[in-house]
Every structure is written in structure tokens, then in C-alpha cells.
N, C-alpha and C positions, 0 to 999 in steps of 0.2 A: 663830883657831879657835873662842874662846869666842862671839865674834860670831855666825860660822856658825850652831854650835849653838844658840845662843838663837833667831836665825828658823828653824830648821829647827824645834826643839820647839812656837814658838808657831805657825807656819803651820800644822803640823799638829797641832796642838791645837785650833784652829779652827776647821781643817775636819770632824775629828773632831766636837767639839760641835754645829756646822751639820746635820752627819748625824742624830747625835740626835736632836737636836730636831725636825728632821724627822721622821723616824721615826714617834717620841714623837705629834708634835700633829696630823701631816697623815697620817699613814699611809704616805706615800712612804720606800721604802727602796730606793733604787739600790747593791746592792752585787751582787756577784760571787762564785758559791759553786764548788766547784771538786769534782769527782765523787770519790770516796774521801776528805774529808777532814769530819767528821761536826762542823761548826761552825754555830750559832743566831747567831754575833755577825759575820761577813762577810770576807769578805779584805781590801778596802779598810779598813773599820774597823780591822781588826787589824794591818795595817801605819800605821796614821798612829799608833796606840796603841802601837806598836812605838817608831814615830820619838819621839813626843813625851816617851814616860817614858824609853826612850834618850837622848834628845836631851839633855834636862834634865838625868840624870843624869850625863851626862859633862862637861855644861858646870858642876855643882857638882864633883864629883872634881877637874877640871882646876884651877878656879877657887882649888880647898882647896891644890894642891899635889901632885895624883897626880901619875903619871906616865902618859903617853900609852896604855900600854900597859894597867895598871892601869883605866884611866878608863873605856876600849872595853871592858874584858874586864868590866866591874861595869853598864856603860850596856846591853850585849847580854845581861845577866843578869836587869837589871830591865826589861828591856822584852819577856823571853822572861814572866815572871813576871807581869806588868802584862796582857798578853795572854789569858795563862793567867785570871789572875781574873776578866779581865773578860767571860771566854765562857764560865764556870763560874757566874758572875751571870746571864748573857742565859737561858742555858740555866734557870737555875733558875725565870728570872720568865716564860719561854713557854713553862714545862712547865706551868702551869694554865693558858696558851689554851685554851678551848672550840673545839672545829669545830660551828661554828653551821650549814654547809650539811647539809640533810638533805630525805627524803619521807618520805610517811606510808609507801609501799612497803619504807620499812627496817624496819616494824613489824612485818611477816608473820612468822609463827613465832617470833614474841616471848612470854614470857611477862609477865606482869603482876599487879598487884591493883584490882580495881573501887576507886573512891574513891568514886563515888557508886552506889547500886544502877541496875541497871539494868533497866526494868519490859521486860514480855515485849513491846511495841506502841512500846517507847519509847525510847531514849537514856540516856545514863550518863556517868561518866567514869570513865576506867582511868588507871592509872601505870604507863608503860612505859619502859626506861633503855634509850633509843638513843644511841649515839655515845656512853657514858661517863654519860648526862645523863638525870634522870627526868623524862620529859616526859607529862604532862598533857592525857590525849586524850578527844573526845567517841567513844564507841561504842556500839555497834547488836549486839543478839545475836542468834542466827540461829537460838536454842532457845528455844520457847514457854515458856519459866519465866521468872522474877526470878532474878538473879543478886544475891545482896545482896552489901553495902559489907564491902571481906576477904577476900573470896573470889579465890581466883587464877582467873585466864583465859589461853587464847591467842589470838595475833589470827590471823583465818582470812583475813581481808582486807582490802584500804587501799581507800577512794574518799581524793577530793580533799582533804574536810574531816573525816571523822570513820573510825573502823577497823571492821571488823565480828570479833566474839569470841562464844567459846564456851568454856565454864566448865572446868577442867581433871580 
């Protein structure tokens, strides 16, 4: 039985780390997420995470002297646990993922602040917090004045490269 246990934790200890490090270096994450269950760390991950700190665990209890019973009921304790932490960790380090996809079109009725002035014939830059994130844009104003540097604007509209604003 200790046998057992010892490849059951190291296999899947393994393969666990294999995942990771996938993950981690190449960006490939093949796991399986399951509708109602609000997990950043995967199914597959969380069953080998399961197995391995189970595994372990029971195969030290038995090792020490537990008894059969004792060993299961402390190995499904730390691997419910081991679990737990370890999706309580995922979650914490891709709750600062960025969502880097965006357009200028999320811009529209945005407000902002000019960073550079913006002459009345000319271009500028504004700071506008799309997606969470203050992004740094060329704009165009569509009112014969200067708009100086401080001033709030909104965007009235997105081309490809730069926004077009008007002073608030």
C-alpha cells in the first residue's frame, strides 16, 4: 500500500509540475473548466494536487503507524486543503492579469485629461483608462481653440490611430 502511494503522489506530482511549467513558460494550459464551479487553477490541476498531497500524505501516516482509517480521513483533509490554497494563490496572481485586447472604439464617451495640449490645427495626447488601464492616446480636437495640458475632454470619436475630443 505504501508503495502504491508513493507512485500515485510522484506521478502525479509530475504531471502536475509538467503543467505548470507549461503554463508558466509557453503559455499552453490544457485543462478543463466545468460551468458553475468559479476555479483560475483547473480540474485536472486540482485532482493531481489532490492525488499528490493525498498521496503523500497517507503514505507518511501509514508509514508513522496510523491506522488505515486515520491516514485516508487526514490524506482527503490535506489534499482538500492543498487544493484550496493552491486556487486561492492562482486566483490571486491572475487577478492582476491585464486584458490587453482593445480598440480605439472603446474610447468614445470616455472621459480623460489632455497630457499634451492640443493646438486648434494640431494633435495632442490625452490619458484615457480603458479596460482598468490609462492609456496614452494621440487626439485631434474638433473645437477651434487649444485645449491646454489638465484640462478634461471627451472622446467624440475613434479613427484607427488617434481619438477626436472636445473639452468638457
Amino acid at each position: 500500500m505504501i508503495e502504491l502511494l508513493t507512485y500515485i503522489s510522484i506521478i502525479s506530482g509530475t504531471l502536475l509540475t509538467i503543467m505548470l511549467l507549461l503554463s508558466i513558460f509557453t503559455g499552453i494550459d490544457h485543462d478543463f473548466e466545468v460551468d458553475g464551479l468559479d476555479s483560475d487553477f483547473g480540474i485536472v490541476k486540482s485532482v493531481l494536487s489532490f492525488l499528490s498531497i493525498g498521496g503523500l500524505t497517507a503514505r507518511m501516516m501509514l508509514a508513522d503507524g496510523w491506522s488505515l482509517f486515520g491516514a485516508l480521513a487526514s490524506s482527503v483533509l490535506s489534499g482538500v486543503v492543498a487544493v484550496f490554497l493552491l486556487s486561492l494563490l492562482f486566483r490571486e496572481l491572475l487577478k492582476n492579469q491585464a486584458n490587453v485586447n482593445w480598440s480605439m472604439d472603446e474610447a468614445i464617451g470616455k472621459t480623460g485629461k489632455v497630457y499634451l495640449r492640443i493646438p486648434p490645427q494640431g494633435s495632442g495626447l490625452v490619458m484615457i483608462n480603458i479596460k482598468g488601464i490609462d492609456r496614452e492616446l494621440i487626439a485631434y480636437s474638433n473645437v477651434e481653440i487649444e485645449i491646454p495640458t489638465g484640462d478634461e475632454i471627451i472622446v467624440v470619436d475613434a479613427a484607427e490611430s488617434h481619438v477626436i475630443v472636445k473639452p468638457l
